[in-house]
C-alpha positions as CSV (number, residue, x, y, z in Angstrom):
1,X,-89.2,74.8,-94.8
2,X,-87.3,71.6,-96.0
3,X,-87.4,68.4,-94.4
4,X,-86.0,65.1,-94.5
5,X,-88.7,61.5,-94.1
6,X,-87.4,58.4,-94.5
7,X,-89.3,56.6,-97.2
8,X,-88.5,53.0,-98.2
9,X,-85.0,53.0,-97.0
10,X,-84.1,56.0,-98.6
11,X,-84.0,59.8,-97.1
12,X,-86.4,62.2,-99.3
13,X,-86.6,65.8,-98.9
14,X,-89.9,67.7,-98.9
15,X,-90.8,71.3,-98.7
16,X,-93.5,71.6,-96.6
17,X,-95.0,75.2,-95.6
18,X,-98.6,76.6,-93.9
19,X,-101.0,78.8,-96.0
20,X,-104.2,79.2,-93.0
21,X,-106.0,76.1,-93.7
22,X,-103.5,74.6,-95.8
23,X,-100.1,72.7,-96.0
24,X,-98.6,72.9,-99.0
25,X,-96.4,70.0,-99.6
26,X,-94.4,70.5,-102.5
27,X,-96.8,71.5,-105.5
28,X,-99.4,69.6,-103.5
29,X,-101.9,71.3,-101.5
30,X,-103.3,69.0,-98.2
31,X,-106.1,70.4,-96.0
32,X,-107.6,68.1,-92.9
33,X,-111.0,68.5,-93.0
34,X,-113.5,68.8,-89.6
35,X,-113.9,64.8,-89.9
36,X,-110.2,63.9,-90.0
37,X,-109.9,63.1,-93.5
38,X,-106.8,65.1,-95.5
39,X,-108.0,66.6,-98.9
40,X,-105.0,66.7,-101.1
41,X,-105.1,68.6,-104.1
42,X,-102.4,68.4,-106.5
43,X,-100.7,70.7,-109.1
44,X,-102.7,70.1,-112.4
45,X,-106.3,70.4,-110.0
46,X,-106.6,67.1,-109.1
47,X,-108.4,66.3,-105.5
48,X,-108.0,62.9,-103.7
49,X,-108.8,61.8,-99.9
50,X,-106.0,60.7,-97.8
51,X,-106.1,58.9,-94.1
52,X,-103.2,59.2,-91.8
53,X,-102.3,57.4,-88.3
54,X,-99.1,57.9,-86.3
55,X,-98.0,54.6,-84.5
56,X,-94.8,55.1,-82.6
57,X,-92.6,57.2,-84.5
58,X,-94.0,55.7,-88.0
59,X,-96.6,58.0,-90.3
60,X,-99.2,55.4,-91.7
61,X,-100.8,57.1,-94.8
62,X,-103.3,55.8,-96.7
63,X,-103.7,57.7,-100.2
64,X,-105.3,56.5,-103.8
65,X,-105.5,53.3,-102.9
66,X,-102.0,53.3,-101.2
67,X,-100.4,52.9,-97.8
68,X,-97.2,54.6,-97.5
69,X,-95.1,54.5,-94.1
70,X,-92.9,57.4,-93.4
71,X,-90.7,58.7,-90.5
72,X,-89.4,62.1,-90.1
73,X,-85.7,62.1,-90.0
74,X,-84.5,65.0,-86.8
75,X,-81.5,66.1,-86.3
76,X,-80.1,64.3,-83.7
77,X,-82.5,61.2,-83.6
78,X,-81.0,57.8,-84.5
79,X,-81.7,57.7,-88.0
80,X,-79.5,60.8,-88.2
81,X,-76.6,59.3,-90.5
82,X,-74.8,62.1,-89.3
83,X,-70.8,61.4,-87.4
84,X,-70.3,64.7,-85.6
85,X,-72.6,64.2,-82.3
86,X,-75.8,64.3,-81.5
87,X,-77.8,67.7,-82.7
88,X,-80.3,69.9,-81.7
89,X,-83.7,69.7,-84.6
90,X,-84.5,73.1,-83.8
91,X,-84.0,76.0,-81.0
92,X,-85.8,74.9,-77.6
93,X,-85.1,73.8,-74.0
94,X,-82.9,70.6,-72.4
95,X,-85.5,68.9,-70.0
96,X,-83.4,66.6,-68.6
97,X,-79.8,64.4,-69.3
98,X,-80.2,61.1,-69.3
99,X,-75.9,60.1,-69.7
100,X,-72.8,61.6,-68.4
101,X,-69.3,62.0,-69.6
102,X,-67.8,58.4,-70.0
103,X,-70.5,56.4,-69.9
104,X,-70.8,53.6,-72.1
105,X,-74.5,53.9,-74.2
106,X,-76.0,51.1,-76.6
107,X,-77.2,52.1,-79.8
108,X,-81.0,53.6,-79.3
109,X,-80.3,54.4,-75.4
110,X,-81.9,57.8,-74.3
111,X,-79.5,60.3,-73.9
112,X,-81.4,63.8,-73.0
113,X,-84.8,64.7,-74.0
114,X,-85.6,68.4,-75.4
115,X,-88.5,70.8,-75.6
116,X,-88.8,72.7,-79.1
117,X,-92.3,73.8,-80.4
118,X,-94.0,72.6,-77.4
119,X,-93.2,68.9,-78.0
120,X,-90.6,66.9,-76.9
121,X,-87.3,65.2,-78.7
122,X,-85.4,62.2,-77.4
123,X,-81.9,62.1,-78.4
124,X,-80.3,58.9,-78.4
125,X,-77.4,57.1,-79.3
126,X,-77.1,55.9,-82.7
127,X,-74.7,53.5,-82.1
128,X,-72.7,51.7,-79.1
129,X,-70.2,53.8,-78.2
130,X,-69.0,56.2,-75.2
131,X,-69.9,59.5,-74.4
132,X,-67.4,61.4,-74.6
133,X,-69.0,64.9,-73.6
134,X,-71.9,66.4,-72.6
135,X,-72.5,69.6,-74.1
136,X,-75.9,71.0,-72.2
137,X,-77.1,70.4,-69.1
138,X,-81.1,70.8,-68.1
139,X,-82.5,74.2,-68.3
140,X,-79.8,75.5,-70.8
141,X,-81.4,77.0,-74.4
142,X,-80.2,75.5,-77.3
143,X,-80.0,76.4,-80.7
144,X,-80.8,74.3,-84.3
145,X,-77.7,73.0,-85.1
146,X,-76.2,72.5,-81.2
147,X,-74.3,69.8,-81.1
148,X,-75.7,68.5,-77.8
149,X,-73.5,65.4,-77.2
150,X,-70.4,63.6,-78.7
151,X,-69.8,59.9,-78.8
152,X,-66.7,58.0,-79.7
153,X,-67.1,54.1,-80.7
């Protein structure tokens, strides 16, 4: 399955799939290990350690000597450079609607939070603006893709 992290400013797309114990990542291959550690092995055979730490919405990894900080990109989430409303990441649940139609929002308010894979997404504004409709209300199934709320600057 693609998908987009934001990587020193710029949006990179990654392939990332599960084989049992592993993640393949590209060519790469990345097991976590019983202590915590991440055993990447790469295309040509190649095995290296790697270290990670989540700290807000920020993936701190530490690999050959390197620390690299990435952030998944969502559908929907504020980094989403996307014009055409707020969208759903994937198919799940609406939990709860934090804005209604015509409300004025600042850029990074809450607007609804949603359930998908047994965690929870917070879709927020990505810029000041106005709501201009609410799509969903709590309770209702949506669908990857769903534009869940439109805004107008």
């Amino acid at each position: 399955m693609q998908h987009e992290f934001k990587f020193a400013g710029e949006m990179i797309e990654v392939t990332i799939a599960r084989d049992s114990e592993n993640w393949m990542l590209g060519e790469n291959r990345a097991q976590v290990l019983a202590d915590g550690r991440i055993l990447v092995t790469s295309s040509d055979g190649t095995s290296k350690f790697a270290h990670s730490a989540k700290v807000g919405d920020v993936w701190w990894i530490h690999f050959d000597g390197h620390i690299f900080c990435i952030e998944k990109s969502e559908a929907g989430s504020s980094n989403n450079d996307s014009d055409e409303g707020m969208t759903a990441p994937m198919p799940g649940k609406i939990l709860e609607v934090k804005v209604a139609d015509g409300e004025s929002v600042e850029s990074g308010q809450l607007l609804l939070i949603m359930e998908a894979m047994k965690m929870e997404h917070r879709i927020v504004a990505p810029s000041d603006g106005m709501v201009s409709k609410v799509n969903f209300s709590a309770g209702d199934q949506v669908q990857q893709g769903d534009v869940l709320v439109e805004m107008v600057d």
